[in-house]
PyMOL CGO cylinders between C-alpha atoms (Angstrom):
from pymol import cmd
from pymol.cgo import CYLINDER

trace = [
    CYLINDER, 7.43, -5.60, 8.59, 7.31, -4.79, 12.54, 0.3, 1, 1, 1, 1, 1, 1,
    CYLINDER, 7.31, -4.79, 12.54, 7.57, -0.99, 13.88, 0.3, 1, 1, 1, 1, 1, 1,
    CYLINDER, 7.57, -0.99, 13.88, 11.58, -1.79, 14.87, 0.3, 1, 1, 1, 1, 1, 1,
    CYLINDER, 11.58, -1.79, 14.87, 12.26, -2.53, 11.10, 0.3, 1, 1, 1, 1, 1, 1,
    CYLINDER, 12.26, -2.53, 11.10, 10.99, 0.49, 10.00, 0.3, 1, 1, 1, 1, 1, 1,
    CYLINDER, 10.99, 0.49, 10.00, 12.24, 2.57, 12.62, 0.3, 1, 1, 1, 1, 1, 1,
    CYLINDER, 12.24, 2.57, 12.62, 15.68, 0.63, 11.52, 0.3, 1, 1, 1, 1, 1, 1,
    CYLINDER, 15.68, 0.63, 11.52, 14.89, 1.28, 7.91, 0.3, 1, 1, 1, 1, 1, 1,
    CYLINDER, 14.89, 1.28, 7.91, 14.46, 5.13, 8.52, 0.3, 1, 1, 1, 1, 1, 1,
    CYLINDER, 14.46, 5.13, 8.52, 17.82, 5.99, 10.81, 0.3, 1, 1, 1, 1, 1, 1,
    CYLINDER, 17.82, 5.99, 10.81, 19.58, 4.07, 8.03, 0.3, 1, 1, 1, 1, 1, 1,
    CYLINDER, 19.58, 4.07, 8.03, 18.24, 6.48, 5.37, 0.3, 1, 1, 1, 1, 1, 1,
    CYLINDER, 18.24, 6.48, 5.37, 18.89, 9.41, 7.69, 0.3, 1, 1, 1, 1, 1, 1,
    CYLINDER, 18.89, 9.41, 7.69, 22.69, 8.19, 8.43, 0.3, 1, 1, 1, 1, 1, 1,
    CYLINDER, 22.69, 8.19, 8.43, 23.16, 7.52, 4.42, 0.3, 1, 1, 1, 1, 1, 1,
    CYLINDER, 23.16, 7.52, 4.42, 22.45, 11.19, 3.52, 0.3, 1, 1, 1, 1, 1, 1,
    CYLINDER, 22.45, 11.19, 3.52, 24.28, 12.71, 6.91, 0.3, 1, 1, 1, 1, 1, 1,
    CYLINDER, 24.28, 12.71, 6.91, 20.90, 14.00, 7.89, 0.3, 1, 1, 1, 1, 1, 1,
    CYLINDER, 20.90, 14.00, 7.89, 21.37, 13.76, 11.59, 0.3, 1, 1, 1, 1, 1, 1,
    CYLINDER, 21.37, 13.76, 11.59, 22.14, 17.29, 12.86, 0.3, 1, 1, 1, 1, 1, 1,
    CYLINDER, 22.14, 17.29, 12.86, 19.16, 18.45, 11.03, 0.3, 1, 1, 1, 1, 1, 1,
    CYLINDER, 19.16, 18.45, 11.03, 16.50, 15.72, 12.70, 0.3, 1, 1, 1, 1, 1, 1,
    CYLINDER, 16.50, 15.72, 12.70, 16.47, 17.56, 16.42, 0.3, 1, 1, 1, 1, 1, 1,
    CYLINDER, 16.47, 17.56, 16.42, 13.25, 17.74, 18.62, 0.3, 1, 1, 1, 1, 1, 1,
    CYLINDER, 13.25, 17.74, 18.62, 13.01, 21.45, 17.68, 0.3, 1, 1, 1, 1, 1, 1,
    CYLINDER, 13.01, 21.45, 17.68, 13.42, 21.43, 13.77, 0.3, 1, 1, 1, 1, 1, 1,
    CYLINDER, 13.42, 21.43, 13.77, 10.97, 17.87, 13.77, 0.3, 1, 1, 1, 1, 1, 1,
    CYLINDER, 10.97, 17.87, 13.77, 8.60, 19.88, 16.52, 0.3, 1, 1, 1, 1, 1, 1,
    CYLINDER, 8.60, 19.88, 16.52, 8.61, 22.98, 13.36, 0.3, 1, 1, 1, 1, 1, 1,
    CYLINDER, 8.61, 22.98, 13.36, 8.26, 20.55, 10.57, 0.3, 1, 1, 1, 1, 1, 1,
    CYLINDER, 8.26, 20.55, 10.57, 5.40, 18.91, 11.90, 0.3, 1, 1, 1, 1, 1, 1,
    CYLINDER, 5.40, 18.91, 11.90, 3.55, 22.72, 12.78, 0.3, 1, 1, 1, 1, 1, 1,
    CYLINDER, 3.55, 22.72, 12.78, 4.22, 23.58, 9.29, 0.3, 1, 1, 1, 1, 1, 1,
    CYLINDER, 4.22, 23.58, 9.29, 2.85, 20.55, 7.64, 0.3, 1, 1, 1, 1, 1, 1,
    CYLINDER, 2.85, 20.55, 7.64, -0.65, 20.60, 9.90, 0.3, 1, 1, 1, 1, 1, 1,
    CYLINDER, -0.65, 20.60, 9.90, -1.14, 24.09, 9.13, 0.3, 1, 1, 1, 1, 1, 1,
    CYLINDER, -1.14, 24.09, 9.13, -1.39, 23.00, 5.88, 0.3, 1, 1, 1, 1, 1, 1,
    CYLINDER, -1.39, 23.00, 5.88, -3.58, 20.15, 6.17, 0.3, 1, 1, 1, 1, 1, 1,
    CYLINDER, -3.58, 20.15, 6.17, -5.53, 22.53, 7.52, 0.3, 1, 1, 1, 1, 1, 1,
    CYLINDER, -5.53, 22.53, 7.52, -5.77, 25.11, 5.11, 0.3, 1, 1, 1, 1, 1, 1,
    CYLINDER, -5.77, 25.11, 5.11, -7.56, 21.92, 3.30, 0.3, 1, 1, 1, 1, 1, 1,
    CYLINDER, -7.56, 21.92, 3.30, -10.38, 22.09, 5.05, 0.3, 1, 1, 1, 1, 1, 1,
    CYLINDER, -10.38, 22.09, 5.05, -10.81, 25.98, 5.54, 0.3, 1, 1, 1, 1, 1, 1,
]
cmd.load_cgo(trace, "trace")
């Protein structure tokens, strides 16, 4: 499977569950804060 097919695979799943006006640069830019803070806390 090639990077476009995925990419393709994900907006589908996104679009299916009306996801869209929650995937904006800010709320992604948050998630992705939140989640390596807590990687992090792994290896505190």
């Amino acid at each position: 499977m090639e990077t476009k097919d995925v990419i393709a695979d994900l907006i589908k799943f996104r679009n299916e569950r009306q996801w869209q006006e929650y995937h904006t640069l800010e709320s992604l830019s948050r998630a992705l804060s939140i989640e390596a803070s807590e990687v992090e806390k792994v290896f505190l």
